[in-house]
N, CA, C and O atoms as CSV, one atom per row, in Angstrom:
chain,resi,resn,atom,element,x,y,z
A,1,UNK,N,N,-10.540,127.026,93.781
A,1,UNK,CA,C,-10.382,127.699,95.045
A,1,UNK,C,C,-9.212,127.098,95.832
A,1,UNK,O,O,-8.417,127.830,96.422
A,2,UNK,N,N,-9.127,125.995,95.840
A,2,UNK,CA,C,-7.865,124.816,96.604
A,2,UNK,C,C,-6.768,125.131,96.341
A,2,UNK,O,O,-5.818,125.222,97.119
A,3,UNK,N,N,-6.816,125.509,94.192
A,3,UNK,CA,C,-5.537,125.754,93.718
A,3,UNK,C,C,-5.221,127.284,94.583
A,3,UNK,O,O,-4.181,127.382,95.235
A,4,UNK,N,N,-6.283,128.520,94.512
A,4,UNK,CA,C,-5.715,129.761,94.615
A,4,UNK,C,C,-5.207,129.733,95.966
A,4,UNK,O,O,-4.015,129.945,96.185
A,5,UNK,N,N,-6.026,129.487,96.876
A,5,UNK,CA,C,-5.445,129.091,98.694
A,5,UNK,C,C,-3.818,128.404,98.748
A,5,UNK,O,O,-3.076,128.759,99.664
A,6,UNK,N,N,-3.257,127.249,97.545
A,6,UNK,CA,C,-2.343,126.797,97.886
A,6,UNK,C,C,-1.311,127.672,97.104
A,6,UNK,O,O,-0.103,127.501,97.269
A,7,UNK,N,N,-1.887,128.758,96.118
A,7,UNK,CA,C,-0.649,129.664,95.770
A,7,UNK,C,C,-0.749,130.531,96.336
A,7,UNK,O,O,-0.035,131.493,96.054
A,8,UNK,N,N,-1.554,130.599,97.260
A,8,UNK,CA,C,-1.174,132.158,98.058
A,8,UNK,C,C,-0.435,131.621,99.347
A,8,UNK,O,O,0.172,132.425,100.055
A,9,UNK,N,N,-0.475,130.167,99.692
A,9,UNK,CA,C,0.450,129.908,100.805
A,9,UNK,C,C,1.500,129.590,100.385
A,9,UNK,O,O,2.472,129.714,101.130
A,10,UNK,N,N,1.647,129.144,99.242
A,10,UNK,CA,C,3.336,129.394,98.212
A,10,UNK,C,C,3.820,130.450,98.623
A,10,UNK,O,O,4.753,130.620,99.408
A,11,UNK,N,N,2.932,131.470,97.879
A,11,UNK,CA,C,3.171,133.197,97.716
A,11,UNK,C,C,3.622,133.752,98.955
A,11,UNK,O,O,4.371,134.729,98.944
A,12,UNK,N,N,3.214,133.192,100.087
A,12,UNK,CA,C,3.603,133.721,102.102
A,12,UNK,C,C,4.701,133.163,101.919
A,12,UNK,O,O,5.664,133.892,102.157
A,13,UNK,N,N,5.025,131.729,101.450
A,13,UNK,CA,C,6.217,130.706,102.036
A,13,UNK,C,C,7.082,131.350,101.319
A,13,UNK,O,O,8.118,131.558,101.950
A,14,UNK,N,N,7.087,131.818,100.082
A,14,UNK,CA,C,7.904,132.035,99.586
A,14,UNK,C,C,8.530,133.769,100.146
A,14,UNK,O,O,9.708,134.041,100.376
A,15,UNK,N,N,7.275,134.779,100.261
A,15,UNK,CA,C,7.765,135.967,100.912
A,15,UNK,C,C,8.433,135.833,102.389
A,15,UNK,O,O,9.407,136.518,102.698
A,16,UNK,N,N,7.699,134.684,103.482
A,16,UNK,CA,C,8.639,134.744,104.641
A,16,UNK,C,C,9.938,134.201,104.196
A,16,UNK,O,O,11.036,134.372,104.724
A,17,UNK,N,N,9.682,133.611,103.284
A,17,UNK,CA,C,11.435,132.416,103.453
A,17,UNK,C,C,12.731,133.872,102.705
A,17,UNK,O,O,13.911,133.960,103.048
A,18,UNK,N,N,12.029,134.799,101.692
A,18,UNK,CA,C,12.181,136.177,101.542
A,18,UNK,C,C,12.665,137.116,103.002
A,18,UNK,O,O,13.809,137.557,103.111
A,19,UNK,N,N,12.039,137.237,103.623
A,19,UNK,CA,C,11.869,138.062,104.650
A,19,UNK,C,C,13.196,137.119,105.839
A,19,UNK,O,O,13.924,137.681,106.657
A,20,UNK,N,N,13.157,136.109,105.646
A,20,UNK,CA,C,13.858,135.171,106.624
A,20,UNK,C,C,15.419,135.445,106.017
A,20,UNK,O,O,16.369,135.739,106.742
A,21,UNK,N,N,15.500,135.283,104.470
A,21,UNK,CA,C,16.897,135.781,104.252
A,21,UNK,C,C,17.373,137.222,104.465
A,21,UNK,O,O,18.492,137.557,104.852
A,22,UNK,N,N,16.372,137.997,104.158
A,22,UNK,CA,C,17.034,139.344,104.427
A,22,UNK,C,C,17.327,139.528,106.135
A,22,UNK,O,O,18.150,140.297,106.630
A,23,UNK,N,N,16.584,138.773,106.729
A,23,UNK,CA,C,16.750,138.902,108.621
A,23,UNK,C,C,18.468,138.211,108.777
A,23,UNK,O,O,19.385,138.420,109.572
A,24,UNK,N,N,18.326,137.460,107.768
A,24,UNK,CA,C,19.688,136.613,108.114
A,24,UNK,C,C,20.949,137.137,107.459
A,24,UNK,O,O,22.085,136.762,107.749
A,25,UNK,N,N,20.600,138.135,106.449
A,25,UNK,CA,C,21.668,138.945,105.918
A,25,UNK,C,C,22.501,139.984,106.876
A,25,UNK,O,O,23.681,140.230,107.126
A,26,UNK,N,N,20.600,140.666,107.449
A,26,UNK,CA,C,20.925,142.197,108.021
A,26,UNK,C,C,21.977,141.022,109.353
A,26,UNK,O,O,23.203,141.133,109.334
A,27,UNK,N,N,21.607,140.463,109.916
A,27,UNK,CA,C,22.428,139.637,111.070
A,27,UNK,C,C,23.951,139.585,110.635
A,27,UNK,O,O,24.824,140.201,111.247
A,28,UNK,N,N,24.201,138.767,109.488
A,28,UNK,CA,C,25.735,139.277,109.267
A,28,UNK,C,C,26.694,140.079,108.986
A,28,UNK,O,O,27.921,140.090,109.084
A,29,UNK,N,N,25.484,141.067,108.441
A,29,UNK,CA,C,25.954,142.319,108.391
A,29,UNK,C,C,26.834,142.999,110.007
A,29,UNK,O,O,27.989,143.348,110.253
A,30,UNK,N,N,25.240,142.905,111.002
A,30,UNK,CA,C,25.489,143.249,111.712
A,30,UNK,C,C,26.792,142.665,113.010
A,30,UNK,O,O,27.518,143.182,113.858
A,31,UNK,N,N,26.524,141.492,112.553
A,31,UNK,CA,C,27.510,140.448,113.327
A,31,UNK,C,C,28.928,140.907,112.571
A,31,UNK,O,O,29.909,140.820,113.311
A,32,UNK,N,N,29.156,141.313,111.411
A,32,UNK,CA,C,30.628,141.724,110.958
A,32,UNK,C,C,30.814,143.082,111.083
A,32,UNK,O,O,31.974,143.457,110.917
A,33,UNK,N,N,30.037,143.873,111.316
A,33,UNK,CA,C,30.150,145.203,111.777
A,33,UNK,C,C,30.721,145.188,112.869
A,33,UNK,O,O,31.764,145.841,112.858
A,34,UNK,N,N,30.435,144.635,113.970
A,34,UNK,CA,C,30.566,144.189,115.495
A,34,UNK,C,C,32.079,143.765,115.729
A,34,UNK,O,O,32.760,144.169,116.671
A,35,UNK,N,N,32.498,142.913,114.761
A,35,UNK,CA,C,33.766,141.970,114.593
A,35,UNK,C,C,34.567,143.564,114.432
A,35,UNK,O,O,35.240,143.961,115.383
A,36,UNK,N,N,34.438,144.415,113.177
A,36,UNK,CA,C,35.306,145.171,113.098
A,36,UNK,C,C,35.156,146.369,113.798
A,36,UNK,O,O,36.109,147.148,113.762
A,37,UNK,N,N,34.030,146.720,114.507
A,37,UNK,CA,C,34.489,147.039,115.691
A,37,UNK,C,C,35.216,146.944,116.728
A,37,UNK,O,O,36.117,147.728,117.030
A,38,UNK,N,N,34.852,145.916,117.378
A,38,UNK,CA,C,35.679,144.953,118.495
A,38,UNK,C,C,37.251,145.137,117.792
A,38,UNK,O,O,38.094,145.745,118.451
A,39,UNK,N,N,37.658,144.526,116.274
A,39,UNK,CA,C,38.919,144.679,115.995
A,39,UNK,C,C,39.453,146.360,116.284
A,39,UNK,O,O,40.575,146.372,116.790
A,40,UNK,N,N,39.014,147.391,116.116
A,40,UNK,CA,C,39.193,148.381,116.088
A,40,UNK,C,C,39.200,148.747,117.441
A,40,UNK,O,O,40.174,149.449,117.714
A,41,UNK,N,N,38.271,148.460,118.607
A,41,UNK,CA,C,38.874,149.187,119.688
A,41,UNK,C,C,39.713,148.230,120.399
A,41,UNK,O,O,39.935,148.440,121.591
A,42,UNK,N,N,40.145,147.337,119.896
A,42,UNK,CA,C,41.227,146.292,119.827
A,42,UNK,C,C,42.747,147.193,119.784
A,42,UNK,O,O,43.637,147.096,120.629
A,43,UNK,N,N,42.760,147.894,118.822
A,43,UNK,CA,C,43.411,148.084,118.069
A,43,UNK,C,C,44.023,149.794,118.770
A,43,UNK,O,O,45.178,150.158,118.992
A,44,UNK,N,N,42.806,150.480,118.947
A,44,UNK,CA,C,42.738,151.913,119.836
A,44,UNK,C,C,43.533,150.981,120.977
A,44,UNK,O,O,44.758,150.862,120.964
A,45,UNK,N,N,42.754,150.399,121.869
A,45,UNK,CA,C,43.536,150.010,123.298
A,45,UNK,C,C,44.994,149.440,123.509
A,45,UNK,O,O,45.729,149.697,124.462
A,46,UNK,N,N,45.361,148.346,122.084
A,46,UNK,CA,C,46.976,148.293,122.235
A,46,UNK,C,C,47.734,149.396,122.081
A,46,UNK,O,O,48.608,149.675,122.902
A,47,UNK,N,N,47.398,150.391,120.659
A,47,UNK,CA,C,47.899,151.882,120.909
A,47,UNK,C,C,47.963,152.779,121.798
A,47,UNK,O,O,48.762,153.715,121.825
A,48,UNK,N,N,46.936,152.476,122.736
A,48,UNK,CA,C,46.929,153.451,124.199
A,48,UNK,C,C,47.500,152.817,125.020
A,48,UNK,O,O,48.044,153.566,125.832
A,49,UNK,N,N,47.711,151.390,125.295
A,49,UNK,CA,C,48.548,151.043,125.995
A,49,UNK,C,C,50.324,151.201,125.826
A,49,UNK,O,O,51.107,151.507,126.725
A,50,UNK,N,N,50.701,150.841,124.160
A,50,UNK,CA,C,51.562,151.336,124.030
A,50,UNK,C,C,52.350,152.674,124.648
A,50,UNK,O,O,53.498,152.815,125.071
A,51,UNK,N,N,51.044,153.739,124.491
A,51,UNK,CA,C,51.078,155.221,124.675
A,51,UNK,C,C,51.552,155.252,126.223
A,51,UNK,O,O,52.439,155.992,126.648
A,52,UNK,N,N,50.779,154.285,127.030
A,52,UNK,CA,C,50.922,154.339,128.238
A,52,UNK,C,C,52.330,154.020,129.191
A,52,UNK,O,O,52.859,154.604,130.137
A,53,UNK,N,N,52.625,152.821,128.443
A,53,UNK,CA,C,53.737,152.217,129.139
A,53,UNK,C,C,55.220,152.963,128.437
A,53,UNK,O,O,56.364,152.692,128.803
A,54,UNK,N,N,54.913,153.766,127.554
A,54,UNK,CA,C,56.070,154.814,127.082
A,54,UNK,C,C,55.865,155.681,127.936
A,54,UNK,O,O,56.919,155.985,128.495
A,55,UNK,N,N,55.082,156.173,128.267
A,55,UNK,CA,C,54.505,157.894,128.865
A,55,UNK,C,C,55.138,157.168,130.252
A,55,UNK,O,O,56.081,157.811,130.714
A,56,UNK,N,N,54.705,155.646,131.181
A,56,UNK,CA,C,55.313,155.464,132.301
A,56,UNK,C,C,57.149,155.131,132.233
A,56,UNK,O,O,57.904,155.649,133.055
A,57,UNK,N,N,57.639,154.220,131.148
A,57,UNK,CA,C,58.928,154.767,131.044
A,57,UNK,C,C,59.787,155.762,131.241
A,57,UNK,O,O,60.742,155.747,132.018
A,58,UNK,N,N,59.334,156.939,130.288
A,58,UNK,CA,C,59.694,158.139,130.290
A,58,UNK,C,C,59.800,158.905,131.929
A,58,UNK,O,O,60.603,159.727,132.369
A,59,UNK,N,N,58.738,158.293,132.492
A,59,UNK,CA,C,58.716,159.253,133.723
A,59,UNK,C,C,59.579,158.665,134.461
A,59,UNK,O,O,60.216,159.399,135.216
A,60,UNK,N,N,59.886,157.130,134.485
A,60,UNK,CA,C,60.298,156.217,135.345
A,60,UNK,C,C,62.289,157.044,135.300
A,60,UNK,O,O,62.946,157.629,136.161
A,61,UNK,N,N,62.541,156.713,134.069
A,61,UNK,CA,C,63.842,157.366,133.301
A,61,UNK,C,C,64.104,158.932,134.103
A,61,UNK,O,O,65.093,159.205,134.784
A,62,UNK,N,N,62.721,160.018,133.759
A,62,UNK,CA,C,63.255,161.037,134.643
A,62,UNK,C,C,63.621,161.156,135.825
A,62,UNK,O,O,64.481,161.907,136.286
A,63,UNK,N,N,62.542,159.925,136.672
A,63,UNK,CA,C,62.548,160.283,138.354
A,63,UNK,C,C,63.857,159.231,138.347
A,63,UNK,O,O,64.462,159.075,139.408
A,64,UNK,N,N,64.133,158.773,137.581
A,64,UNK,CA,C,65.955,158.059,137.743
A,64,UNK,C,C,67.109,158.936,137.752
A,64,UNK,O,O,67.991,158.989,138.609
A,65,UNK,N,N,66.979,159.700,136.561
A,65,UNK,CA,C,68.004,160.464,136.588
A,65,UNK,C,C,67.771,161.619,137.293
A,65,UNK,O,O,68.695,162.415,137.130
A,66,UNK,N,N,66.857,162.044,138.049
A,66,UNK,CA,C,66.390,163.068,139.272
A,66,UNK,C,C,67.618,162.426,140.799
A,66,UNK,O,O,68.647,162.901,141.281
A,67,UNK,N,N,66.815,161.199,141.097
A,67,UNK,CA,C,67.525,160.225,141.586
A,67,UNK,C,C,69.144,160.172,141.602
A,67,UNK,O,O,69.830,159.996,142.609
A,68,UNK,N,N,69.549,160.334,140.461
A,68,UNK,CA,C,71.045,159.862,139.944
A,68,UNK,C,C,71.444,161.409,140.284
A,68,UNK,O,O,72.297,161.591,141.152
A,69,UNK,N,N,70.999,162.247,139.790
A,69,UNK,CA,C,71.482,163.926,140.145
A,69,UNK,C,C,71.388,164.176,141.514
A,69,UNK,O,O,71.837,165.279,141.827
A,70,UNK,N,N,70.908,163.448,142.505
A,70,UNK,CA,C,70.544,164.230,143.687
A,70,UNK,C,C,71.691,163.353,144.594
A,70,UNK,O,O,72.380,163.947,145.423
A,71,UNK,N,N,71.825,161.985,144.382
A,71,UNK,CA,C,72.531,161.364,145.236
A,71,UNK,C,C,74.225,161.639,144.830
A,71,UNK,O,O,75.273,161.345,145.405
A,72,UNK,N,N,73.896,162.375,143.505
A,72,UNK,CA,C,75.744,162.752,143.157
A,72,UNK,C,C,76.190,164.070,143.697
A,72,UNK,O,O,77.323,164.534,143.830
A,73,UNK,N,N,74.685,164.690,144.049
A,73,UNK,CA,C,74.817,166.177,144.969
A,73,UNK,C,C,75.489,165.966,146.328
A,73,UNK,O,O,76.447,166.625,146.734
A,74,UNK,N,N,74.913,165.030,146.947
A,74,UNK,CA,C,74.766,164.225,148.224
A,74,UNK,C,C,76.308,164.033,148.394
A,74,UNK,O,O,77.025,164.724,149.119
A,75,UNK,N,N,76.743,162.889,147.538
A,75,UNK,CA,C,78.255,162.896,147.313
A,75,UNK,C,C,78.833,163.738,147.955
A,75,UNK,O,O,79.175,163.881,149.129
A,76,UNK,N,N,78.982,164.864,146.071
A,76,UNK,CA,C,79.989,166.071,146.568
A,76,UNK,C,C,79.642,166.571,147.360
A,76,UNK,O,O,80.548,167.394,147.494
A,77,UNK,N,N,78.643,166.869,148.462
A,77,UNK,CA,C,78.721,167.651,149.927
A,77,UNK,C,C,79.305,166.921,150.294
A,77,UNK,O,O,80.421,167.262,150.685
A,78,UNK,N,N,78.983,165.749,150.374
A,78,UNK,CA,C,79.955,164.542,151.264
A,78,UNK,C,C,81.056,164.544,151.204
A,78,UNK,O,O,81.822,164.253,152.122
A,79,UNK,N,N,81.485,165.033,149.568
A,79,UNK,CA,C,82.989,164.638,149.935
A,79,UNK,C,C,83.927,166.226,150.553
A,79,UNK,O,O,84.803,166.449,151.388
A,80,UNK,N,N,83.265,166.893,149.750
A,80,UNK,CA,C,83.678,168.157,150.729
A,80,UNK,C,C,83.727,168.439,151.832
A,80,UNK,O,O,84.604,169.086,152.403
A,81,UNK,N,N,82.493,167.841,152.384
A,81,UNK,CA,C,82.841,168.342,153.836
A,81,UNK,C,C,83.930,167.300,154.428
A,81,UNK,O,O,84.798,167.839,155.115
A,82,UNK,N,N,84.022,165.979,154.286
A,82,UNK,CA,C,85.482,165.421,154.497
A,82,UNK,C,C,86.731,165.939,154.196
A,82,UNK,O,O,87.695,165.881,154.959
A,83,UNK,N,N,86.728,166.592,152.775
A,83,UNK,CA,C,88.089,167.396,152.533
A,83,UNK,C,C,87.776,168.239,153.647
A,83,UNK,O,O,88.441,167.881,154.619
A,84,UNK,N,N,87.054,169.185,153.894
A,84,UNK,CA,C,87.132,170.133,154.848
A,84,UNK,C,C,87.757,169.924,156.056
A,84,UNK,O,O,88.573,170.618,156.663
A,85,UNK,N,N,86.964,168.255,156.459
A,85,UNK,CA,C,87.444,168.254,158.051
A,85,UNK,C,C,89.126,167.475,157.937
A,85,UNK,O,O,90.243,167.640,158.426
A,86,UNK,N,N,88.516,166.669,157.076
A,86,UNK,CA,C,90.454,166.459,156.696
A,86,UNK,C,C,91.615,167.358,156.945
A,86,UNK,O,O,92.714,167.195,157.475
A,87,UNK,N,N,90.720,168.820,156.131
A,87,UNK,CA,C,92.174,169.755,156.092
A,87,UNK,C,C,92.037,170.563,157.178
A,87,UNK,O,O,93.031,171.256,157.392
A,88,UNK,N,N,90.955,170.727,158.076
A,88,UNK,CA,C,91.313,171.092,159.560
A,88,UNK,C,C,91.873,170.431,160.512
A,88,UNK,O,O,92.325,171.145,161.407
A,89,UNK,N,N,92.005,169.308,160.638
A,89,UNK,CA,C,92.179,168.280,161.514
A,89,UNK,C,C,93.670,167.898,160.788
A,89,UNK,O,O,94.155,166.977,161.445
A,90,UNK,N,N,94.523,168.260,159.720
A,90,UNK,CA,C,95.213,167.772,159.359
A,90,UNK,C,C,96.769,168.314,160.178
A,90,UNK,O,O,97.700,167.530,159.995
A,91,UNK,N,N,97.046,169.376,160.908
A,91,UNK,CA,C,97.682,169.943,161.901
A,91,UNK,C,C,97.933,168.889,163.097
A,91,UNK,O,O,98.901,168.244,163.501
A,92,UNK,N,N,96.659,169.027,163.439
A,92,UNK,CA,C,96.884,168.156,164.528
A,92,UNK,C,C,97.154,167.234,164.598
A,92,UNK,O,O,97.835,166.945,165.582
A,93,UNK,N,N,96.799,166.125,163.587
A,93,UNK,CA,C,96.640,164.990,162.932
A,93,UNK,C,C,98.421,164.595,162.562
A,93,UNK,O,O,98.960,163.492,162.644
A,94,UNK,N,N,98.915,165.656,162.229
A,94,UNK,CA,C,100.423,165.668,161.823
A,94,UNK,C,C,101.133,165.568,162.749
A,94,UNK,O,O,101.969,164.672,162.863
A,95,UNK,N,N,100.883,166.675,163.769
A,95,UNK,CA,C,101.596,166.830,165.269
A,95,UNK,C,C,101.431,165.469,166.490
A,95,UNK,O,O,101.963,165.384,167.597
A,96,UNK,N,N,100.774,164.791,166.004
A,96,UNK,CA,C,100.049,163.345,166.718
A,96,UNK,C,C,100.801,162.526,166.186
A,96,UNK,O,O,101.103,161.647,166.993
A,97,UNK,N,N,101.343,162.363,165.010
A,97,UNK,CA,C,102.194,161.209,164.272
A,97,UNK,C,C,103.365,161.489,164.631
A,97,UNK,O,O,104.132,160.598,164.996
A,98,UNK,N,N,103.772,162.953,164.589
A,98,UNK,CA,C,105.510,163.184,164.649
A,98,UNK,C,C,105.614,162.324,166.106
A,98,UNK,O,O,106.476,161.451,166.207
A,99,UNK,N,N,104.691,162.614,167.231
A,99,UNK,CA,C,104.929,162.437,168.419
A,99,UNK,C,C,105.109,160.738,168.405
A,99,UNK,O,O,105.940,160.005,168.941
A,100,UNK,N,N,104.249,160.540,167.769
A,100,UNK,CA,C,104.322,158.775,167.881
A,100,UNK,C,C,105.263,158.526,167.324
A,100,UNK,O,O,106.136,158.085,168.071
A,101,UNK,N,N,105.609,158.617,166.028
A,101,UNK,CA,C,106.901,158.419,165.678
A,101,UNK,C,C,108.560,158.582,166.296
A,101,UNK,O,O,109.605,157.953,166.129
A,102,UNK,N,N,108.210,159.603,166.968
A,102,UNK,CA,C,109.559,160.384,167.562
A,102,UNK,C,C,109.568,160.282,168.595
A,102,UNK,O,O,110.683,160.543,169.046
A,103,UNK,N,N,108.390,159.837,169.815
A,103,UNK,CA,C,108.341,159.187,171.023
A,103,UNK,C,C,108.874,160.707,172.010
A,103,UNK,O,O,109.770,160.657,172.852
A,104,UNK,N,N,108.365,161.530,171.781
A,104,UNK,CA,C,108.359,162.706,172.600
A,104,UNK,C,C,107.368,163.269,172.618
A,104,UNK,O,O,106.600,163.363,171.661
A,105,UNK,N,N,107.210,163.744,173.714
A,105,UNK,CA,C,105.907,164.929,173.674
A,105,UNK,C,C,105.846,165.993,173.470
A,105,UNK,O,O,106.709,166.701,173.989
A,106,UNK,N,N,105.122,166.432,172.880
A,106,UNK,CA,C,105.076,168.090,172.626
A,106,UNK,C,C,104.356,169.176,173.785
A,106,UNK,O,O,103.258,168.818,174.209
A,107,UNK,N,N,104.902,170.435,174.295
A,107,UNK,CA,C,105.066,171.005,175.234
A,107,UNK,C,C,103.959,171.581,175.382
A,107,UNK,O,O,103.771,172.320,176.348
């Protein structure tokens, strides 16, 4: 009876210590599942960041050259309307020098 009692607590020790490896398998399983997860949305998030800081480039680049087109608009009004007043004012502007120059007045 002593003997059968101490092989059936063999027979447990040996099924938990059974049961204890497969707990410790499914664990690394699960613990390396986890790892290549984690690597993977690792992996999604540098690609979306990539995605991101191109997609903000790109826009940065347009609203530059938006920028660069509008202030060269700005310009040429600018400079036109100086030619403009230039070439109205340029009469008078002429008739003002002869006088200084020539030290007479005009009538």
């Amino acid at each position: 009876m002593v003997d059968e009692t101490l092989k059936r607590l063999l027979d447990a020790e040996a099924k938990a210590e059974q049961v204890v490896a497969r707990a410790d398998e499914e664990r690394q399983a699960i613990v390396e599942q986890a790892r290549r997860d984690a690597g993977a949305a690792e992996q999604q998030h540098a690609a979306r960041m990539a995605e991101i800081h191109a997609s903000f480039l790109a826009q940065a680049e347009q609203r530059a050259q938006q920028t660069i087109a509008e202030l060269q608009r700005r310009h040429a009004e600018q400079a036109l309307a100086l030619r403009a007043s230039a070439e109205r004012n340029e009469p008078q502007a002429l008739a003002e020098a002869i006088v200084l120059l020539t030290g007479t007045s005009q009538p």
